[in-house]
Structure formats: structure tokens, C-alpha cells
N, C-alpha and C positions, 0 to 999 in steps of 0.2 A: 742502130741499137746502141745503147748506153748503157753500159754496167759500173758496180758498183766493184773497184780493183784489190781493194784488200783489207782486210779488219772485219770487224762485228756484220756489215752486211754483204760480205763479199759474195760476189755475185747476181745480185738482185739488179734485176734488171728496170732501169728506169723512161718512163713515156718522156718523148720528145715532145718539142714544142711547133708545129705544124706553119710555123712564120720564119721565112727570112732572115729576118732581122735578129733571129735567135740562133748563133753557130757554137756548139758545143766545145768548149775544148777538148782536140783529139787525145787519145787513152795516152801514145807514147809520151807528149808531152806532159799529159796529167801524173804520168808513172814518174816522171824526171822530177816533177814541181817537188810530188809528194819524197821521195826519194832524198832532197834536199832539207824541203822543214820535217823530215820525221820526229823526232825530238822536239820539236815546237809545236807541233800541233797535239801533243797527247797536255790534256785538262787546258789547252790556250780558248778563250772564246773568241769569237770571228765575226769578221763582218764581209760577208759576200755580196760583195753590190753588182751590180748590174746581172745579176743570177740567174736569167733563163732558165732552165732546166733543172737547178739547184745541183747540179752535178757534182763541183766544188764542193760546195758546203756539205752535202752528204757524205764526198769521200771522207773529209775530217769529221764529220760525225762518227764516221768507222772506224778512222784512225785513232777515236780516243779522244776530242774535241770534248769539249764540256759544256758548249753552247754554242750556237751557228744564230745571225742575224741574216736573214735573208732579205734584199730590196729588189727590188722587181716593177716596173712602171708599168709593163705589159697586163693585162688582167688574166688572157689566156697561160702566158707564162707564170704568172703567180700563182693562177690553178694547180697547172702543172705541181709546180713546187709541192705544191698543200700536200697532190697525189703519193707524188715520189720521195716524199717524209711518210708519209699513210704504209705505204707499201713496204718501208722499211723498219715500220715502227720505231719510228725518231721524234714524233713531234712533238714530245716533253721538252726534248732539249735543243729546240728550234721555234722560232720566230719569225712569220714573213711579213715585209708589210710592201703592200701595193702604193710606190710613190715616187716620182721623179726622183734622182738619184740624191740629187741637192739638199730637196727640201725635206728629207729621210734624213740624211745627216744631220741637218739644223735642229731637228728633233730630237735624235738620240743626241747631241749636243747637249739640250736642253736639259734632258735625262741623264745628263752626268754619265752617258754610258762610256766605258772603254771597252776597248781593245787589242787583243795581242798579235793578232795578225787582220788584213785587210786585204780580200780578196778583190781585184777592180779588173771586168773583161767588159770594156764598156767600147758600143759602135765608134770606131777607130775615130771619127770626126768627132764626137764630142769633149775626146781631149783636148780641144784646143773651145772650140766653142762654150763649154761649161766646164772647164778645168776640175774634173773633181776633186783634183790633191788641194788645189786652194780651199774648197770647203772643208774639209778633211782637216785641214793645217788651224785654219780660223776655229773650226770649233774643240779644239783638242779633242778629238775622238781615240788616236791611236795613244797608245801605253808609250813612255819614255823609250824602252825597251821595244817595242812592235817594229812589225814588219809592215810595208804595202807589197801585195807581188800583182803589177800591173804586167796584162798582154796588149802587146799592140803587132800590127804587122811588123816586121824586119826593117822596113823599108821605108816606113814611116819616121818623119823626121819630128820628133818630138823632147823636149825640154823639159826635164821635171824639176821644177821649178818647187822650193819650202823642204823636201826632201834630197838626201845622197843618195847617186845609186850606188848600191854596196854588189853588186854582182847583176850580173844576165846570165838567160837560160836561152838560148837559140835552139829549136829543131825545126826545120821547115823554113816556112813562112812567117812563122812564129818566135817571137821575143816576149820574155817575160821579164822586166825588169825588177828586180830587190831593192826596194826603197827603206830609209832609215829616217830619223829623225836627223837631223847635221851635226856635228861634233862639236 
């Protein structure tokens, strides 16, 4: 089960996504993330990519968010999403769109979109395979100011290449790295 941990929907319980391929970030960690950008997420808009469950982007809906972009490739996960905005009555100030992670970038690209934080939990293997901070970087999507807070395993040996990492969040199995623009 997935709840919603604190603010405007706290408590509301959100439908999982019945695939695999879709691992929710655990609550301690999500208490730690949020616990951290508190202050940044009240009126920051957001880009939550690789969102499965929308779980992220709804906690900062709660928190005070003032727009969540939701990317989702999965169809059944993007459902989900629809649902668990529906269920929380959120989905004024959220946006999903069903699209490889990439070519959703290139698009809000397009659209001049920004953002102040950038939420990235994408299948451990495509950070290297489809780099999404490179697309991310190329199309200026994130604010001067923004954050990226990428999860990858612990143990995963990865390079984040266009951005600093400005802190980690270790619990578990779990790293979240703080990414910045470079100085």
C-alpha cells in the first residue's frame, strides 16, 4: 500500500501499479527526500519522470507544489497516475503525459517549459543506456536555480555527467543523488 505522508492529502491512499518494472519509492526514504526539499517544494513546479505510481509528484502536490508534470512510458502506469490525481483531487495542478522519457523532454523543451525541481526514478539500466540528465541538459528544462534528485541503487556505479552532485541521501539500497547545475 502507498499513502500519501503529509500535507493537503495526507493519508489517501494510492493504487499501485501491478508491473515489475514499476518499484515505488519506500515511505522512509520518501520521508527523508521530502524532509530535505521542504522549503523547495511549497509553489516549486516539478517534473517527475519516470513516475509509475505518481507517488512523488503527488507527495509535492500535498506539500504545497503548484504544478507536477508527470512522464510515464508505461500506459497502465499512466492510468494509474490519472487514478491517484482523481482520488486526491489534484488534477488541476497536474499533467501526465504517456512518453518515453526522452522524447517528453524534447517536447516540454519545445514548450519553453521550466522547472524547479526534477524528479528522475528511472529503471537503473537506462541511466547509462539513454542518459536522461543529457537530455535534460540539452534542452534547458531545469531552472538556473533547480534541483535534479535522481534514485539509483547504492551500488550502482554511475557518473552524472552536465550536472554537480551537491549531496546524497543513502537509506538502504537506496541513493538519491542532488544534482545542480555546475558553478
Amino acid at each position: 500500500m502507498i499513502k500519501v505522508i503529509r500535507g493537503l492529502y495526507k493519508g489517501k491512499r494510492l493504487r499501485r501499479v501491478p508491473d515489475p518494472r514499476v518499484r515505488p519509492m519506500p515511505d522512509k526514504l520518501k520521508e527523508a527526500l521530502f524532509h530535505v526539499l521542504d522549503a523547495e517544494v511549497r509553489g516549486a513546479v516539478i517534473l517527475d519522470g519516470f513516475a509509475g505510481t505518481g507517488s512523488l509528484g503527488i507527495e509535492a502536490l500535498s506539500r504545497g507544489a503548484e504544478r507536477v508534470v508527470f512522464v510515464e512510458e508505461l500506459g497502465l502506469a499512466a492510468r494509474t497516475i490519472s487514478h491517484n490525481l482523481a482520488r486526491c483531487g489534484a488534477e488541476d495542478r497536474a499533467a501526465v503525459m504517456q512518453r518515453e522519457f526522452n522524447r517528453a523532454v524534447i517536447q516540454l523543451g519545445k514548450e519553453k517549459a521550466l522547472f524547479d525541481l526534477i524528479f528522475l526514478d528511472p529503471p537503473y539500466r537506462l541511466l547509462e543506456e539513454r542518459n536522461p540528465l543529457k537530455v535534460i541538459k540539452k534542452r534547458e528544462i531545469l531552472k538556473p536555480r533547480g534541483r535534479i534528485l535522481l534514485r539509483r541503487h547504492r551500488k550502482t556505479k554511475f557518473e552524472p555527467k552536465f550536472f554537480t552532485v551537491q549531496r546524497d541521501l543513502t537509506l538502504g539500497d537506496d541513493t538519491v543523488l542532488f544534482l545542480g547545475h555546475p558553478k
